[in-house]
N, C-alpha and C positions, 0 to 999 in steps of 0.2 A: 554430362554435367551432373555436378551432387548438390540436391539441392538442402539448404541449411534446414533441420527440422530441430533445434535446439531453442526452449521456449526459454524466453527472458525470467532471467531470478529475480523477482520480489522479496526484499525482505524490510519489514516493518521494524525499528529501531528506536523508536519512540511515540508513543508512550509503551509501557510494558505488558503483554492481554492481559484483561480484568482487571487492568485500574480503577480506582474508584475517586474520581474526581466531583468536584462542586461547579462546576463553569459553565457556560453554557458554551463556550466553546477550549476546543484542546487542540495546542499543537501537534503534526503528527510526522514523524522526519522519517523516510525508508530510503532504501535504495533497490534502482533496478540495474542488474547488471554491473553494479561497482558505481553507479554513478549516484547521486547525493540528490534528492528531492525534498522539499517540506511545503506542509500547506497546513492552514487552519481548517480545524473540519468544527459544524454547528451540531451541536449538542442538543436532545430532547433529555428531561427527565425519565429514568430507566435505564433499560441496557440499550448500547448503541454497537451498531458496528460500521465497522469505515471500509468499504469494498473499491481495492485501484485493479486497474487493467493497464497489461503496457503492450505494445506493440512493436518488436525489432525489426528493422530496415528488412528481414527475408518476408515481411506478414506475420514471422509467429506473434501468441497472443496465449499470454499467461495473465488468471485474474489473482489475487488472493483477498484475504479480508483479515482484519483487525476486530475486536470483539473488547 
């Protein structure tokens, strides 16, 4: 048996890194794997960064972050 060790692709597609927005909060739309996600993320004053984890049906577990 071969077991699947290929970690799920994150990629972050909106907003663009080191945007400089006014909001206290940003929309943030990525995909894992081809598939289309968005979520509101809350905003502090400063730099922020937005950190997802995804998890594919084998257990892998790929994080990235947003800045």
């Amino acid at each position: 048996m071969v077991r699947d060790r290929i970690l799920p692709e994150i990629v972050f597609t909106e907003p663009l890194p080191n945007s400089l927005v006014n909001q206290p909060q940003i929309f943030v739309q990525r995909t894992v794997d081809g598939e289309e996600f968005s979520m509101l993320a809350d905003l502090v004053e400063g730099a922020n960064t937005v950190t997802k984890t995804a998890v594919d049906a084998a257990g892998n577990e790929a994080t990235d972050e947003l800045s």
